[in-house]
VEXTIMI-106907 format. One record per residue (C-alpha): residue in three letters; z, x, y. Coordinates in steps of 0.5 Angstrom, whole numbers, padded with zeros to 4 digits, always signed. Each point is the difference from the previous one (the first is absolute). Layout:
BEGIN
AlaZXY...
END
This chain:
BEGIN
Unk-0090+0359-0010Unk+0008+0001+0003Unk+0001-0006+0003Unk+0004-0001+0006Unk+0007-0001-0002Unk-0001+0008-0005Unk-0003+0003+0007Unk+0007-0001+0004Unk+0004+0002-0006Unk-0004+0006-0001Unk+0001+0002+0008Unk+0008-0002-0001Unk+0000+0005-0005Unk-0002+0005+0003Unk+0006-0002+0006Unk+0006+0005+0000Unk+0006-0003-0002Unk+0006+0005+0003Unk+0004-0006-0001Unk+0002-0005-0006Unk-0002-0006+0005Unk-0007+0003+0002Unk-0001+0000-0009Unk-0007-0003-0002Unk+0003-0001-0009Unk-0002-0006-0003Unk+0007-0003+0002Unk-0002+0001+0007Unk-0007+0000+0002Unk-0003-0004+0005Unk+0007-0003+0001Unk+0000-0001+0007Unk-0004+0004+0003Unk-0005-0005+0004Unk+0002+0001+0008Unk-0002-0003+0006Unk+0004-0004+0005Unk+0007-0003-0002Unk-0003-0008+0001Unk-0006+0002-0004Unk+0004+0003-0005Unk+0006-0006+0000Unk-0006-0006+0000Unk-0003+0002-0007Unk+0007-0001-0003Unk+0004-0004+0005Unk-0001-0007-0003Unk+0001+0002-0007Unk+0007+0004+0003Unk+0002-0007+0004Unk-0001-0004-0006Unk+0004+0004-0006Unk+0005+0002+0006Unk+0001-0007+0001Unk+0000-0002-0008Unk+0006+0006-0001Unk+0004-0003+0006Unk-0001-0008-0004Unk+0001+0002-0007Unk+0004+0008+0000Unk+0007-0001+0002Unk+0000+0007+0003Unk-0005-0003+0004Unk+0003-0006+0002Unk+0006+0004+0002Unk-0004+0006+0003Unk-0002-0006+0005Unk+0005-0004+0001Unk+0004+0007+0002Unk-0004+0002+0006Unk-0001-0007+0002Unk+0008-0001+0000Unk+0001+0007+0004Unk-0006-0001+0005Unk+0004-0006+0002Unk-0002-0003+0007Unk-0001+0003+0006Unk+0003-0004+0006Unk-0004-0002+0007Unk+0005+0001+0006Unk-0004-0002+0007Unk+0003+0004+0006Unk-0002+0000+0007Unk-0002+0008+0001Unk+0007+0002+0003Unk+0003-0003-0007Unk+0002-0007+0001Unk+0000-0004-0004Unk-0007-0005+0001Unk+0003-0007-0002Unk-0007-0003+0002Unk-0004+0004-0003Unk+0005+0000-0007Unk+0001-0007+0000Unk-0009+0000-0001Unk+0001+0004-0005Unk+0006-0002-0003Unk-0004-0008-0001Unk-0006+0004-0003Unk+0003+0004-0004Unk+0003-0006-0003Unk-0007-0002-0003Unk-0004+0005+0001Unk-0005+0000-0006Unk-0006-0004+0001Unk+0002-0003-0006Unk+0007-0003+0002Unk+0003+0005-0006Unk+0006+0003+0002Unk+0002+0003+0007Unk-0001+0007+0002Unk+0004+0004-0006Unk-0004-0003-0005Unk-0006+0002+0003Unk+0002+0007+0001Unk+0003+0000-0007Unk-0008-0003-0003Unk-0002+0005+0004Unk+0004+0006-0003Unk-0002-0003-0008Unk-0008+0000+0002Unk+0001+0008+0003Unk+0003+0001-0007Unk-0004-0003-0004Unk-0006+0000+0003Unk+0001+0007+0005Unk-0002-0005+0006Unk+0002-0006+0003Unk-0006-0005+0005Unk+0004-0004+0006Unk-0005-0004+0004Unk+0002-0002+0006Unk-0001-0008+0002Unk+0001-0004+0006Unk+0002-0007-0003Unk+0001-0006+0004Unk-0001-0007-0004Unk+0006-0001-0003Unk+0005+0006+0003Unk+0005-0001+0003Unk+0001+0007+0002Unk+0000+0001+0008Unk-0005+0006-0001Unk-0004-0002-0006Unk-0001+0006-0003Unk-0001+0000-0008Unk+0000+0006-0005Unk-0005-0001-0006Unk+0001+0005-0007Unk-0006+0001-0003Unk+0001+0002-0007Unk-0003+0008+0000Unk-0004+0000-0006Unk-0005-0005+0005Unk-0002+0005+0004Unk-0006+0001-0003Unk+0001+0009-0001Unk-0008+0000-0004Unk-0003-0002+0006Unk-0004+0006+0004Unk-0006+0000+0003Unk-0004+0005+0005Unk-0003-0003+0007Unk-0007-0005-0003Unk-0002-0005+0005Unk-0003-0004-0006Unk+0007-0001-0004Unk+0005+0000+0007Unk-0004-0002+0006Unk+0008+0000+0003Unk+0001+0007-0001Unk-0002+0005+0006Unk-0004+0007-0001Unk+0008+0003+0000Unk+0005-0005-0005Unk-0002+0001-0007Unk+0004-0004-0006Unk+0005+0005-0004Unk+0005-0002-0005Unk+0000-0008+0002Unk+0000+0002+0008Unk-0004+0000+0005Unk+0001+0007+0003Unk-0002+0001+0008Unk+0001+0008+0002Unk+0005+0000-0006Unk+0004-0005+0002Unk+0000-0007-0004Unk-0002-0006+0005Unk-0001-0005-0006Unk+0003-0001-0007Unk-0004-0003-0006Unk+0004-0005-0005Unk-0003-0003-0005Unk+0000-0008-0001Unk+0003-0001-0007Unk+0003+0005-0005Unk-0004-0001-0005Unk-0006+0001+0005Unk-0003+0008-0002Unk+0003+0002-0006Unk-0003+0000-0007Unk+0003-0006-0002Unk-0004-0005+0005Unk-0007-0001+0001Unk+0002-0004+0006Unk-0003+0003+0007Unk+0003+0004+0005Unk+0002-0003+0005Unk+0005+0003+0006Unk+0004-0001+0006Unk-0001+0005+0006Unk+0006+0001+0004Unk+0001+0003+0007Unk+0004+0008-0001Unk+0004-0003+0006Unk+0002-0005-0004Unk+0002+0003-0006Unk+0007+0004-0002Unk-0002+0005-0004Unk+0006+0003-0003Unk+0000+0006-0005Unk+0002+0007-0001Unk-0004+0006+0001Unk+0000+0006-0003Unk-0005+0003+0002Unk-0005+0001+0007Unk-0005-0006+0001Unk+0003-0005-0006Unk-0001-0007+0000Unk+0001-0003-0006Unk+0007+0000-0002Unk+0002+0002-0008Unk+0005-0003-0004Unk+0008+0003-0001Unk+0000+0000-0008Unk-0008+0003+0001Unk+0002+0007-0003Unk+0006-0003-0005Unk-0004-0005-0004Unk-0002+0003-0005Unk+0007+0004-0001Unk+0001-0009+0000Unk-0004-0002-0004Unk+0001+0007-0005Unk+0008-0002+0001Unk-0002-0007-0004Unk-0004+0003-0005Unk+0006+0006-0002Unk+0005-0006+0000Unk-0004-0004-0004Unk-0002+0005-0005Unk+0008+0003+0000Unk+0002-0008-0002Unk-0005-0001-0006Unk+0002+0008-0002Unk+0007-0002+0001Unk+0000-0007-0005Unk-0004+0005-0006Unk+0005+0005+0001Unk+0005-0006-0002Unk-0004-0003-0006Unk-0001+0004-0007Unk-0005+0000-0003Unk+0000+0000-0008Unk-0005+0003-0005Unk-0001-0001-0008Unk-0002+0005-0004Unk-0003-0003-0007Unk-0002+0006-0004Unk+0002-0005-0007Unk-0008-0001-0002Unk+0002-0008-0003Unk+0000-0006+0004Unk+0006-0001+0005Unk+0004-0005+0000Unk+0002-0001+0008Unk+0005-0005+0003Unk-0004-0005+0004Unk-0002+0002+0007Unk+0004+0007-0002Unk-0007+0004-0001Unk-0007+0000-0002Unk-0002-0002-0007Unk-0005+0007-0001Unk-0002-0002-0007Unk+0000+0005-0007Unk-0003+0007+0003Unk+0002+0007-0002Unk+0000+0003+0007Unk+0007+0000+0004Unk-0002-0004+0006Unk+0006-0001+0006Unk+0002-0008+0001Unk+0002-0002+0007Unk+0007-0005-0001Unk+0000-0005+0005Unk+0005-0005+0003Unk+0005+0006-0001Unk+0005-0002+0004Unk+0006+0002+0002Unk+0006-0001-0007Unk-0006-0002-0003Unk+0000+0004-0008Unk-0006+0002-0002Unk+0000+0000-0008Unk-0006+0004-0003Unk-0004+0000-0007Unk+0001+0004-0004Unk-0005+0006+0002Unk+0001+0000+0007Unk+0004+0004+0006Unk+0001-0002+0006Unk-0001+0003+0007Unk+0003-0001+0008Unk-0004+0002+0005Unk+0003-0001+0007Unk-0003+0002+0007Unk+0003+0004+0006Unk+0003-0003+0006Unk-0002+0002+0007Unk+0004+0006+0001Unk+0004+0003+0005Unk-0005+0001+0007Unk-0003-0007+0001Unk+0006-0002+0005Unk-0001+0006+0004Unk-0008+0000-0001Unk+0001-0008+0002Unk+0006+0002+0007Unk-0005+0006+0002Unk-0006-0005+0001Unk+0004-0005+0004Unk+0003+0005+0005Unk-0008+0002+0001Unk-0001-0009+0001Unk+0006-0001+0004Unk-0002+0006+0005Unk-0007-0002+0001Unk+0002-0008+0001Unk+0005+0003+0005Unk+0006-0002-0004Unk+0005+0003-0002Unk+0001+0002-0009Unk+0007-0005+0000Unk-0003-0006+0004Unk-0006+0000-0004Unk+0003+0001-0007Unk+0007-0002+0002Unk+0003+0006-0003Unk+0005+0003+0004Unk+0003+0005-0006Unk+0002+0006+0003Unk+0000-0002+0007Unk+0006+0001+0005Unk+0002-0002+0007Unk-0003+0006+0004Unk-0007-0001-0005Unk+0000-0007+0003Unk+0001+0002+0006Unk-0007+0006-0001Unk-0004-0004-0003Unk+0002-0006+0005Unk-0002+0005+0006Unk-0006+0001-0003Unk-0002-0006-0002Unk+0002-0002+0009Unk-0006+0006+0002Unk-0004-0003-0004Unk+0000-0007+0002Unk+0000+0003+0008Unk-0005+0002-0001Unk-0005-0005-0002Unk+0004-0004+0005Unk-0001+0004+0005Unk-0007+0002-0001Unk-0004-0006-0005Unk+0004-0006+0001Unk+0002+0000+0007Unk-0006+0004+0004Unk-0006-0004-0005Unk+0003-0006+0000Unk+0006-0003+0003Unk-0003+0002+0007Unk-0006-0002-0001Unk+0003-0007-0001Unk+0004+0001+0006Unk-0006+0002+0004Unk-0004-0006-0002Unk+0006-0005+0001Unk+0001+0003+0007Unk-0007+0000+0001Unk+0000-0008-0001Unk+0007-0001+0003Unk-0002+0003+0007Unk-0007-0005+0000Unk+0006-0006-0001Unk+0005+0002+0005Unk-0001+0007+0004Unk+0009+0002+0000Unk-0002+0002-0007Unk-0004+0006+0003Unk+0005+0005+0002Unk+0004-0001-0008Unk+0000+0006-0005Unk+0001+0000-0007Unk+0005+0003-0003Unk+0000+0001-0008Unk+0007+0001-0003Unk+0000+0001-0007Unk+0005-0002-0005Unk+0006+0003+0000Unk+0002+0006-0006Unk+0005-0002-0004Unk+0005+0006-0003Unk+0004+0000-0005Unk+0007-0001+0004Unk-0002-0005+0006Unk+0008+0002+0002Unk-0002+0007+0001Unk-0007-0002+0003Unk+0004-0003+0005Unk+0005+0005+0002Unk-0006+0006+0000Unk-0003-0006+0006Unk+0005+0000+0004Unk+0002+0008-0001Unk-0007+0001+0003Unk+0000-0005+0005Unk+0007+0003+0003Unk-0002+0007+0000Unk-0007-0001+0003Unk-0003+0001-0006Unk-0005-0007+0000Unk-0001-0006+0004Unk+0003-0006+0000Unk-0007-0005-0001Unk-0003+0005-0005Unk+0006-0002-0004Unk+0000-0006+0001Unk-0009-0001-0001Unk+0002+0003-0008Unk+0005-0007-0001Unk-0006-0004+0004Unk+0005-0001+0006Unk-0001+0001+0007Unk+0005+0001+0006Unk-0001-0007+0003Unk+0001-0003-0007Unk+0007+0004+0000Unk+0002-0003+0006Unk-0001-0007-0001Unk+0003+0000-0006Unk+0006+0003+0003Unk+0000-0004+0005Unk+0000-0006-0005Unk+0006+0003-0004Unk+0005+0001+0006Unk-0001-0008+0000Unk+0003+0000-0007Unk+0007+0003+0002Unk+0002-0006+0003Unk+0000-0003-0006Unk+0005+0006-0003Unk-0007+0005-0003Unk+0000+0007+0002Unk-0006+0003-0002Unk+0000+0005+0005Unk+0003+0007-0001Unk+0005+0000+0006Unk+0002-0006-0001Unk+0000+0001-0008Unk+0006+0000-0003Unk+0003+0008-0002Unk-0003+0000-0007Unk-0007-0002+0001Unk-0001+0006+0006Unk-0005+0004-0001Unk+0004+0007+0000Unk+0005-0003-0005Unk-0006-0001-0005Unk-0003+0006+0002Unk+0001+0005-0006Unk-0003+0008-0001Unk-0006+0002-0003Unk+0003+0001-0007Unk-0006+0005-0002Unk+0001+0004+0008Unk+0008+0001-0004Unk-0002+0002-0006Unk+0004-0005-0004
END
C-alpha cells in the first residue's frame, strides 16, 4: 500500500515543470514546497534559525562583522522636542534629556545603548520586544518611564491556540492565540513570553510557564516582508548555509593545502629475501616472492633514504587548491555582505581595486539603504512609539508638555571629503537649494544652539580669540579656503 509521502510525490510528479525552479528531481523534490501564511511557515523554522544565526554571529568572523557593521552604520537616531511652530521645547527636552540618561530598566547604559542592543537583537534574531514600564521606587527621573528589552528567543513563537473556554476562559469568542500572541480582529492585543529559556525546548523537561503582557505595552520592532507578517526572521537567515558551507570549504582547502606539501614515499620490494631496513625507515615484511609496496616513514625534509638491495622507491604528492578558490570564496561574500546590508570592503576589509568615485557609488548606496530603515523601521516602529509613551506619562505629571513634538534627527552622513561636504552645504543653502535647519538636523544641531553658541564666542574676542568669519583673520575666511571641484574641472 503507497504510503502517504509516495502519494504527494506521485502528484508532484505529474506538475508541469516550464521552469528549472518548478523541477521535481531528486535534487529538489519537496524542497520547500509547504505553503501557508508567512507566520506559519517562519514558526516551524524560526527557533532553529534565531539559534544557528546567533551562533555564526559568536563563532564566524564574517558573522561577527556582519554584525557589528550594521550596528555601527544604524547608528542613533536623536530626540529633538519643539513646540509645533518649531521652537525648541526646553521643558520637555530637558525631561527627555534626564531620561534618556538612564533609561533601561536595568540601569545599562543610556539611550544610544539601548538603541544599539536593540539594532543586534533585530539582526540576529529578526526582532526586538521593549516593554514599557513606569518605575518609581529608586528612579530618580522626573517622568518615571523605564524601558525593559526583552531577549526575543522568549517570545513564546510555538504557542498557538483556537478559542477553548475550557483551556483559556480569558479569551473571547473573537481573540485566537497564533505564533505567542493573542490576536483580536487581527490585531495583537497580548504578547506570550516564556518564563525561562530552558523552559519548552527539548533539552528540558522543566514545565511551561509564561508571562503575558499587554500589546500596548509592548514595542514590537521587525522587518515585514510580506502582507500580514508578525514574527520577524533573522538577517543572516538566507545566507547560513553559504556560512556555514564557507567554513567547511576553508577547512577542507587547509587540510588539502598541508597534504599538497607533504610527500608521500612508497618502497617497492620485489627482492624475495628478508630485508634489512633502517630502523623506523620501513616495515619489516619478512621472506615472500611476491613484490609488495612499503611505506617509508618520518620521511622528512634532507632526509636520505637508503634502500636495500631490491627495492625502488616511489614519490607521490598531492595537488593544491588551484586557481578558482579566491574567486569562489570573494563571490560568496559580496552575496553576505548585500543580504547583511553591508558593503563587500567593510565586511572583508579588502579595498583592492577600489577608487575615490567607487567609494563615493558605493557610500550613496549604502546612505538609501540606511534611510530607509530609519525612516520606515526604526523611527515609525520604534523611536516614535518611545516618544509617544514618554509624552503620554509626561503630560499626566506636568500638563505644559502636551503641546511638544517630537522631532528624530538622524546621524550625520560622513562623506569621504568633509571640506567639499561643506562647501556643497553652504552652495546649496546660498542659491536656495536647501534650508538652513535641515542642514544643521544632519549634524544634530538646531538654530537656537547656533546662536547661543555664537553668543558665547563673541565673549572670547575680549581675550584676542576670533572665531567668527568676519572678524576672523584673512587666511581663515571661507572664500579664501573655498576651492573648485576638481572632478567639475576635469583636472
Amino acid at each position: 500500500m503507497a504510503s502517504e509521502t509516495d502519494v504527494i510525490w506521485t502528484n508532484i510528479n505529474k506538475l508541469p515543470t516550464a521552469f528549472e525552479g518548478a523541477a521535481v528531481n531528486y535534487k529538489t523534490g519537496l524542497k520547500n514546497l509547504f505553503d501557508g501564511e508567512a507566520d506559519t511557515l517562519a514558526a516551524k523554522e524560526l527557533r532553529f534559525l534565531q539559534n544557528r544565526s546567533r551562533n555564526i554571529c559568536r563563532n564566524n568572523g564574517y558573522g561577527k562583522r556582519a554584525l557589528t557593521n550594521w550596528i555601527t552604520n544604524a547608528g542613533h537616531i536623536k530626540v529633538v522636542w519643539k513646540y509645533p511652530n518649531g521652537k525648541a521645547h526646553k521643558l520637555m527636552q530637558g525631561y527627555w534629556d534626564e531620561f534618556a540618561a538612564n533609561p533601561s530598566f536595568d540601569s545599562h547604559g543610556d539611550m544610544k545603548t539601548l538603541q544599539g542592543i536593540s539594532n543586534s537583537s533585530m539582526f540576529q534574531t529578526g526582532a526586538s520586544y521593549i516593554r514599557t514600564l513606569v518605575v518609581r521606587e529608586g528612579n530618580s527621573n522626573t517622568v518615571p518611564l523605564k524601558l525593559q528589552l526583552i531577549p526575543s528567543i522568549l517570545h513564546d513563537v510555538m504557542y498557538t491556540n483556537v478559542y477553548n473556554p475550557i483551556d483559556n476562559p480569558e479569551l473571547n469568542l473573537n481573540e485566537t492565540i497564533r505564533y505567542g500572541m493573542t490576536f483580536l480582529n487581527s490585531v495583537p492585543v497580548k504578547y506570550h513570553f516564556r518564563k525561562s529559556i530552558l523552559e519548552n525546548t527539548l533539552l528540558s523537561n522543566q514545565p511551561i510557564g509564561r508571562i503575558t503582557v499587554p500589546a500596548e505595552d509592548i514595542i514590537h520592532t521587525f522587518i515585514r516582508e510580506e502582507p500580514g507578517q508578525w514574527l520577524g526572521i533573522p538577517l543572516l537567515a538566507s545566507v547560513l548555509l553559504t556560512l556555514y558551507e564557507l567554513d567547511d570549504l576553508v577547512t577542507a582547502t587547509v587540510s588539502k593545502q598541508k597534504a599538497a606539501q607533504s610527500v608521500a614515499v612508497l618502497i617497492e620490494q620485489t627482492a624475495g629475501a628478508i630485508s634489512l631496513l633502517p630502523i623506523g625507515k620501513a616495515e619489516d615484511t619478512g621472506t615472500t616472492d611476491a613484490p609488495k609496496l612499503h611505506l617509508k616513514t618520518n620521511a622528512e625534509e634532507s632526509q636520505v633514504l637508503y634502500l636495500n638491495k631490491g627495492e625502488s622507491a616511489k614519490m607521490f604528492q598531492g595537488t593544491d587548491i588551484g586557481a578558482n578558490f579566491g574567486t569562489l570564496i570573494e563571490t560568496e561574500l559580496r552575496k553576505v555582505a548585500s543580504v547583511a546590508d553591508a558593503l563587500y570592503h567593510q565586511l572583508t576589509g579588502d579595498t583592492a581595486g577600489l577608487n575615490y568615485s567607487s567609494l563615493i557609488g558605493m557610500a550613496i548606496q549604502s546612505r538609501n539603504r540606511l534611510e530607509y530603515l530609519h525612516n520606515f523601521i526604526f523611527i515609525p516602529l520604534r523611536e516614535k512609539p518611545i516618544a509617544d509613551a514618554f509624552k503620554a506619562l509626561a503630560v499626566v505629571y506636568n500638563s505644559k508638555c502636551n503641546s511638544a513634538v517630537p522631532y528624530f534627527q538622524l546621524p550625520r552622513w560622513r562623506g569621504m571629503d568633509d571640506l567639499k561636504d561643506n562647501q556643497a552645504d553652504l552652495l546649496a543653502l546660498q542659491n536656495g537649494m536647501d534650508t538652513y535647519t535641515n542642514v544643521l538636523a544632519e549634524r544634530n544641531l538646531s538654530p537656537e544652539e547656533i546662536i547661543a553658541d555664537r553668543a558665547e564666542i563673541s565673549k572670547l574676542e575680549a581675550y584676542g580669540i576670533f572665531l567668527n568669519t568676519a572678524t576672523a583673520s584673512p587666511s581663515m575666511a571661507q572664500a579664501n579656503n573655498t576651492q573648485a571641484n576638481s572632478n567639475s574641472t576635469g583636472t
